[in-house]
C-alpha positions in Angstrom: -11.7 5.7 -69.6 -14.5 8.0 -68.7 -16.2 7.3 -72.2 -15.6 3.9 -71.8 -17.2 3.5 -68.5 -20.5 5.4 -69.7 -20.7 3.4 -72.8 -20.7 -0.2 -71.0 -23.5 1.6 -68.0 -25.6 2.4 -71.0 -25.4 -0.7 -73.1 -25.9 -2.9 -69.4 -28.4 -0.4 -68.7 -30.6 -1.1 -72.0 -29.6 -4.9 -71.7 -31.3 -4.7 -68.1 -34.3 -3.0 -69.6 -34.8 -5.8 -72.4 -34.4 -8.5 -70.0 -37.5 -6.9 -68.2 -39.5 -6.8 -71.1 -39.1 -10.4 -72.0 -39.6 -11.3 -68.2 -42.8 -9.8 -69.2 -43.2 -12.5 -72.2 -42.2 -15.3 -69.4 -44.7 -14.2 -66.8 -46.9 -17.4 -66.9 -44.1 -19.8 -66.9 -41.6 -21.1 -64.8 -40.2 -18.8 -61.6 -37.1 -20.4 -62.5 -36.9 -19.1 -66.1 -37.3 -15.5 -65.0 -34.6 -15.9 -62.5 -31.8 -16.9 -65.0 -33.2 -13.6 -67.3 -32.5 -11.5 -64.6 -29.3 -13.2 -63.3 -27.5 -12.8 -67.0 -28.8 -9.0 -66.8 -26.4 -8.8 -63.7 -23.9 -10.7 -64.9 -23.7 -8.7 -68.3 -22.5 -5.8 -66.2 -19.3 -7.7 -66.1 -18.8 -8.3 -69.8 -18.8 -5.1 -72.4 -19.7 -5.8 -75.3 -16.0 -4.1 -76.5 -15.1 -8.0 -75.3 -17.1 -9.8 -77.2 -15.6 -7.6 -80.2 -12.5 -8.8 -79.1 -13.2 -12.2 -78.9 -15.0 -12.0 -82.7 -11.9 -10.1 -83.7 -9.7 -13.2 -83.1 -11.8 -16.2 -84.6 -10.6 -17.5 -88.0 -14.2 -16.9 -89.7 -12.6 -13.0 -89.7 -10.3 -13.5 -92.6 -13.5 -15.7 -94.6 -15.7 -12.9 -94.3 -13.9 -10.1 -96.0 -16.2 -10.5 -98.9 -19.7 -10.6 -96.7 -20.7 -7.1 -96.5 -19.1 -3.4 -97.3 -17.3 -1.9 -95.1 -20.1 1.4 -93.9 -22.0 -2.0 -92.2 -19.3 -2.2 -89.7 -18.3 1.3 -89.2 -22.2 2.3 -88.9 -22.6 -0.6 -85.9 -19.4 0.6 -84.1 -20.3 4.4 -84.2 -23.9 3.0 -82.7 -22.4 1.4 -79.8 -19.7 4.1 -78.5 -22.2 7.1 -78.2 -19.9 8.6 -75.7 -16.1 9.1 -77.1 -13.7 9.2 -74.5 -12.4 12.4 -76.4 -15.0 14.7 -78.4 -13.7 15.4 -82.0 -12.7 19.0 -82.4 -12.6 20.0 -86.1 -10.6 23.4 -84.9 -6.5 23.7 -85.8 -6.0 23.7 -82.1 -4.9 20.3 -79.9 -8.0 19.0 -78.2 -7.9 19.3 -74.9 -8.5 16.5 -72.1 -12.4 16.0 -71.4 -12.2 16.4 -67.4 -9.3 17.8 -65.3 -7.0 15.4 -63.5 -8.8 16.4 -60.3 -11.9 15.8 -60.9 -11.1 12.1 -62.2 -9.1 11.7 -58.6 -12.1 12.7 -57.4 -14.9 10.5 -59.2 -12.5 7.7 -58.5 -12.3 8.3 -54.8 -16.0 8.5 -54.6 -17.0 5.5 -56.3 -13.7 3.9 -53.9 -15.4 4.8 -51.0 -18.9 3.5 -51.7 -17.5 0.2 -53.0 -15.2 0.0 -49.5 -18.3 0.7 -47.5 -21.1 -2.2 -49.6 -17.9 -4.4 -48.7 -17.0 -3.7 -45.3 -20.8 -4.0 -44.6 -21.4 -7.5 -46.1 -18.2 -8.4 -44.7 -19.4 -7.8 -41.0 -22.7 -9.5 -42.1 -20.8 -12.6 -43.2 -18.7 -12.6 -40.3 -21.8 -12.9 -38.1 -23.3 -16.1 -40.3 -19.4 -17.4 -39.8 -20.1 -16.6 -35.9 -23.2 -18.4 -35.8 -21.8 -21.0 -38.2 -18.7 -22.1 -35.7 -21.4 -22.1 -32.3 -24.2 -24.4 -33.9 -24.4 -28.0 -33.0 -25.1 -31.3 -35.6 -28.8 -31.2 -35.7 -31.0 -34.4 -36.6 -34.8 -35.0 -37.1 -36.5 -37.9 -37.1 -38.5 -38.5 -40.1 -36.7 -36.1 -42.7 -34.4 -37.0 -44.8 -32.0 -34.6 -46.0 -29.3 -34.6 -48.8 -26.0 -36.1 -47.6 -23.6 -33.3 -48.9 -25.7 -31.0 -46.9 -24.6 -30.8 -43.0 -27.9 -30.2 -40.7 -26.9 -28.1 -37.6 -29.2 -26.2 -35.2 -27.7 -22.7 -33.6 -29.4 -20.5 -31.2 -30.3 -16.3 -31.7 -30.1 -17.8 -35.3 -33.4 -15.5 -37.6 -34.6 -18.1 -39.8 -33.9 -21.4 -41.2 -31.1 -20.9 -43.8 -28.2 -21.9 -46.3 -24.7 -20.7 -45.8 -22.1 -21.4 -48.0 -22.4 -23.6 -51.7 -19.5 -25.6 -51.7 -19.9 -27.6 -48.3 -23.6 -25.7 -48.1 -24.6 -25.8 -44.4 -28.7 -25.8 -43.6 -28.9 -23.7 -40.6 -31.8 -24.0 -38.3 -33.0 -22.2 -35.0 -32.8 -24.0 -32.0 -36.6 -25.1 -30.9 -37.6 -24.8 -34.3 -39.3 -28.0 -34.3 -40.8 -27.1 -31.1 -43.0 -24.4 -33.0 -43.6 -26.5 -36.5 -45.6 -29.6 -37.3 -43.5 -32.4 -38.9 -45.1 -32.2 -42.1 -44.4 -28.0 -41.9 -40.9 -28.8 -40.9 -40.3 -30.5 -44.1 -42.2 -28.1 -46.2 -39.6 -25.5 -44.5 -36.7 -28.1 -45.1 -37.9 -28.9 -49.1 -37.4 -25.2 -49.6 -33.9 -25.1 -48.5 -32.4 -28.2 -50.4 -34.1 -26.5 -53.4 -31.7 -23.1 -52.9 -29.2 -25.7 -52.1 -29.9 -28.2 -55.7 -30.3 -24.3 -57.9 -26.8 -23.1 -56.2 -28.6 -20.0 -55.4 -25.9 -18.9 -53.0 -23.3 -19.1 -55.6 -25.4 -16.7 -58.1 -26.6 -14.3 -55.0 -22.8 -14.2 -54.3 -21.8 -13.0 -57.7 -24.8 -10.5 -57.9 -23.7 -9.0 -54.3 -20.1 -8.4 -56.3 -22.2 -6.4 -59.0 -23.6 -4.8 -56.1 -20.7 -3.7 -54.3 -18.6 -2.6 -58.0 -21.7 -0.5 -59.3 -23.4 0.4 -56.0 -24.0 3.6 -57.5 -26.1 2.4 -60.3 -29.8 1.8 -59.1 -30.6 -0.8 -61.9 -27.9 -2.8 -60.6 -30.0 -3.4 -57.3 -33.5 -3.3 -59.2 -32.1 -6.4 -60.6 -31.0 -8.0 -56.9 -34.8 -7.5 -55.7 -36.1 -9.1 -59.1 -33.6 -12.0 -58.5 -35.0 -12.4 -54.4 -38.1 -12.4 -55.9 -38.2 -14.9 -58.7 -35.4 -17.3 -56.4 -38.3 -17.8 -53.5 -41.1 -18.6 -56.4 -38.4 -20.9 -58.5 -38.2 -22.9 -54.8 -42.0 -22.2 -53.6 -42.9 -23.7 -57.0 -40.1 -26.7 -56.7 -41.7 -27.6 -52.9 -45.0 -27.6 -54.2 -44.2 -30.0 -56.6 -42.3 -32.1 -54.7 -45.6 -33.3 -53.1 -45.6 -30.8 -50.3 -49.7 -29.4 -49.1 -50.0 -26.0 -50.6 -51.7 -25.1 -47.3 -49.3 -26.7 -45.0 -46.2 -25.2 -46.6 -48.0 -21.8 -46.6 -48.5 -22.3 -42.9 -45.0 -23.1 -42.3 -43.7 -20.0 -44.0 -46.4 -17.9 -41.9 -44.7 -19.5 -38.4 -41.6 -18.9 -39.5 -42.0 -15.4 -39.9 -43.8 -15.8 -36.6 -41.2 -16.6 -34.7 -38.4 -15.7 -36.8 -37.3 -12.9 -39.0 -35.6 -12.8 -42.5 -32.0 -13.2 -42.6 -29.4 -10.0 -42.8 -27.2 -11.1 -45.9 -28.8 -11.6 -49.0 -26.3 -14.9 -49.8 -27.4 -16.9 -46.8 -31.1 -18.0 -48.7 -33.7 -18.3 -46.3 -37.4 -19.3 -46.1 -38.8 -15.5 -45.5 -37.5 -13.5 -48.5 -39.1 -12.0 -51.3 -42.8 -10.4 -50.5 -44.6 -12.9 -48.6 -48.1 -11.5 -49.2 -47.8 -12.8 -53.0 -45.9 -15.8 -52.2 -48.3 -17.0 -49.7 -51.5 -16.4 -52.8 -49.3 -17.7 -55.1 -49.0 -21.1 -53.1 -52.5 -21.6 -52.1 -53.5 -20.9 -55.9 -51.5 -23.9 -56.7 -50.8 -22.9 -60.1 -47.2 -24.0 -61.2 -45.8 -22.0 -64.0 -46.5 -23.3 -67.5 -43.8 -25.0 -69.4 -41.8 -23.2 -71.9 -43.3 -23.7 -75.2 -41.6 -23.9 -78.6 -42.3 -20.1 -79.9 -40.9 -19.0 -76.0 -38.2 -20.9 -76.3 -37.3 -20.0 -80.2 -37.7 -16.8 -78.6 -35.2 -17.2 -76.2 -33.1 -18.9 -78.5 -32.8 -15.8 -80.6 -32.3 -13.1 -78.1 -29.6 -15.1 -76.6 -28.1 -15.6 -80.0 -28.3 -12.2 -81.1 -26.9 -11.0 -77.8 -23.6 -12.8 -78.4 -23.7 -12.6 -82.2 -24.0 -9.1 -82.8 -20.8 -8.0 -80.8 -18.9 -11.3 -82.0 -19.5 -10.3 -85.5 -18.8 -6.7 -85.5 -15.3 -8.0 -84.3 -15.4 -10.5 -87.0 -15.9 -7.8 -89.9 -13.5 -5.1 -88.3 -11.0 -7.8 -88.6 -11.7 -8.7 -91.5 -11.1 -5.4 -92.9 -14.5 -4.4 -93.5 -13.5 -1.9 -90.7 -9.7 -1.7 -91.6 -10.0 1.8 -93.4 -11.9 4.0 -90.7 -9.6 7.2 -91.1 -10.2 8.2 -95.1 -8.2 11.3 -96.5 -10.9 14.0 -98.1 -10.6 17.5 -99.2 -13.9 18.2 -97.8 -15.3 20.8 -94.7 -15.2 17.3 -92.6 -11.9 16.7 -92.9 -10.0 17.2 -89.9 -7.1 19.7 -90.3 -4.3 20.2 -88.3 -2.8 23.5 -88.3 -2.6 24.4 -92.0 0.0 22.2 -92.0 -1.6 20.2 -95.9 -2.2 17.0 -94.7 -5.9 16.1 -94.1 -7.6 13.5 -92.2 -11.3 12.2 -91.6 -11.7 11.5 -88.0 -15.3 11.1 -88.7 -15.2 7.1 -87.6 -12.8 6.9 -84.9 -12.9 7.1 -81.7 -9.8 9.1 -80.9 -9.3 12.2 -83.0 -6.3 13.0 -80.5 -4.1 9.8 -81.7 -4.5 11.4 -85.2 -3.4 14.9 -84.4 -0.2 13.5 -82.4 0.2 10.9 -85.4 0.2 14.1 -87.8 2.5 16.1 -85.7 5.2 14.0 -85.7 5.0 13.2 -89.5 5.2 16.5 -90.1 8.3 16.7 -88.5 9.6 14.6 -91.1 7.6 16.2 -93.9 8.8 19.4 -96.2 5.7 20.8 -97.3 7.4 23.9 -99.8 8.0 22.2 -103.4 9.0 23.8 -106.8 5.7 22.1 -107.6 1.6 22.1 -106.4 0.5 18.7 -106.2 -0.8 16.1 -104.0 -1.0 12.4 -103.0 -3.0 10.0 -100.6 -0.4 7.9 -98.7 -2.0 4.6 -97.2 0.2 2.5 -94.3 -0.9 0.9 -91.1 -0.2 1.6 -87.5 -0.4 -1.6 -85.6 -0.8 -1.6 -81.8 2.2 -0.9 -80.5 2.5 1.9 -82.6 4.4 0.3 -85.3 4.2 2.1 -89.2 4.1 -0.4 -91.5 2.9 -1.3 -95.3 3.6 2.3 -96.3 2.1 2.4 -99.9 1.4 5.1 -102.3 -2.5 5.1 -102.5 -2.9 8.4 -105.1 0.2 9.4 -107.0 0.6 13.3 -107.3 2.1 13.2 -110.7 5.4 14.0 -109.8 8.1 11.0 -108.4 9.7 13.4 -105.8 6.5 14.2 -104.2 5.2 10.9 -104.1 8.7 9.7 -102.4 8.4 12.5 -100.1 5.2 11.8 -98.8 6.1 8.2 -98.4 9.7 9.0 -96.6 8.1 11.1 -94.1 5.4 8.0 -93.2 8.7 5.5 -92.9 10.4 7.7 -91.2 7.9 8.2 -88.1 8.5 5.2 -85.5 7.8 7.2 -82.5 4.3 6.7 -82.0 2.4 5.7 -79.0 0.6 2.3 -78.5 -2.8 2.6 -80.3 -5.4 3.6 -77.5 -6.6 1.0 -75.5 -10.5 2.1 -76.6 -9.4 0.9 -80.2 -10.8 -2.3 -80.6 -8.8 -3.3 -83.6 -5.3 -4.5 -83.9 -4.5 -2.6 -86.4 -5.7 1.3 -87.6 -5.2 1.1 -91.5 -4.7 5.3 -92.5 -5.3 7.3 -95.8 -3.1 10.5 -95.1 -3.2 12.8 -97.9 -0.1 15.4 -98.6 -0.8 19.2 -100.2 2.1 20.6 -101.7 2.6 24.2 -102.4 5.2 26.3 -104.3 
């Protein structure tokens, strides 16, 4: 698990990364373009790519492709992604050993308990103030303004600034005396702004980033990517109200009251008219320069890396089960080969990801296997474990020469039904093994 965890931080990590970079391509257009970058960066912390191996794995273009590509392709791509095993290969005769004592995995679990229980017990307490607010605020109308009719209009007092709560029954929340302090045409600049969080569902996205939050609170990229997605939420709307119609320098004036006699709200999922740095906002507005349109080589751009994103994992699964990567344990003679206990049968762990399956697998088909003959000679047995552990399609792969060998060999494979469930790291459904068999007199 603890290799497992590490490889999908790394791969998000790196994802998170990219998706900067090509904000950096995007940085004349649209606010609204950069936000959804940055909002799949957050929401690729909840998919590992081991998934969308799994998903390839299953589609029907699997069996059509065995003939695509040779079989290193696949192994080559798999080794890339899983830098950090969950067990380190150990090419000694002795058992490996767990890579971190049952305490200390108590321990790291606790740890990353406690943080998550504390991000949630604090936005809890936050929400339960909005809710408080929410339940003492009063229908609110204002002449002139027109407002979208699946979105209730309530006034509440000690409220911080004008704000959304909620996404399904969204609730525009405004300070009482609000309009005492704002000109009509600033009052619906302030209003614009809202309906746009309300039209771009921004609370629903800001709700499932606060999840990332509160899951990988330890991870600082995590909340890089909350400020980025703050930052590029207010523009997407700033640039919407502008638009819309509304004066650049009334609706920068109404921002500048607000924060007047207001401040920005507590919880990050209530979308206000403060957030983000107001400094560039405010020269941002007065310039008066929407974002540029995406143009055809941006968007074939974008097309690709979002292709390539999903393609890649989808068809490593499609060529492991295809069978490109059905043979990823090969039986060699060689200084690489894995042998356990000078017990003659040899076993390349080079290409999968847990070495301690195949020392377990070997010990118990040794205890089914004679290794004294009246003969030297060996063979190279070839079956398949499937995941529940299951030995099937034993088949002699290299004959030794002699029939009682070979049936020997192949006995002590059939023999063996008490393995354990393939490891859950495996993607595959099925480990396809080469297991070769020394005799000696």
């Amino acid at each position: 698990m603890i290799g497992d965890g590490l490889n999908h931080l790394w791969q998000s990590t790196v994802f998170a990364v990219a998706v900067g970079l090509l904000t950096i391509a995007f940085r004349h257009n649209r606010a609204h373009v950069r936000y959804w970058l940055w909002f799949g960066a957050s929401v690729k912390f909840f998919i590992p790519f081991t998934f969308l191996i799994d998903v390839g794995s299953l589609l029907p273009l699997a069996q059509a492709a065995h003939w695509l590509a040779p079989q290193d392709i696949a192994v080559t791509i798999v080794q890339i992604s899983q830098p950090f095993p969950d067990s380190w290969p150990s090419m000694s005769s002795a058992p490996a050993t767990p890579d971190l004592p049952r305490w200390l995995g108590f321990t790291i679990l606790g740890v990353w308990a406690c943080g998550f229980g504390s991000i949630a017990w604090i936005r809890l307490q936050m929400w339960r103030r909005i809710r408080a607010v929410v339940r003492a605020s009063t229908p609110f109308q204002i002449l002139g303004t027109e407002c979208s009719a699946r979105v209730q209009l309530r006034s509440a007092s000690g409220l911080l600034e004008p704000g959304v709560v909620g996404w399904l029954r969204p609730i525009l929340l405004l300070p009482a005396g609000i309009e005492k302090h704002l000109t009509p045409p600033q009052l619906a600049a302030v209003l614009a702004h809202e309906l746009c969080h309300v039209g771009r569902r921004d609370n629903f996205t800001a709700g499932i980033h606060m999840v990332s939050e509160a899951v990988f609170w330890f991870h600082p990229v995590v909340w890089w990517i909350g400020a980025r997605l703050v930052d590029e939420r207010e523009s997407a709307c700033d640039e919407e109200v502008v638009r819309l119609g509304s004066n650049p320098r009334v609706y920068a004036e109404s921002i500048l009251k607000t924060c007047q006699f207001y401040g920005e709200s507590p919880l990050s999922c209530a979308a206000g008219v403060t957030g983000s740095n107001l400094t560039k906002r405010i020269e941002a507005i007065m310039r008066n320069q929407a974002g540029r349109a995406v143009g055809v080589s941006k968007k074939l751009l974008l097309g690709i890396a979002i292709v390539l994103t999903v393609a890649i994992p989808v068809g490593v699964g499609v060529l492991d089960a295809s069978g490109l990567h059905s043979e990823p344990v090969v039986a060699v003679a060689s200084g690489s080969a894995l042998e356990v206990a000078s017990s003659g049968l040899q076993i390349d762990a080079t290409n999968f990801c847990c070495p301690d399956y195949l020392i377990q697998m070997i010990d118990r088909i040794r205890v089914n296997w004679g290794r004294q003959s009246e003969v030297d000679g060996s063979n190279v047995v070839m079956f398949t474990i499937q995941r529940d552990g299951r030995i099937v399609d034993v088949m002699l792969e290299k004959s030794s020469g002699f029939q009682n060998l070979d049936e020997s060999s192949q006995r002590a494979v059939s023999a063996t039904n008490d393995l354990t469930a393939l490891p859950a790291r495996f993607p595959n459904p099925t480990l396809t093994v080469h297991l070769g068999f020394a005799y000696q007199r």
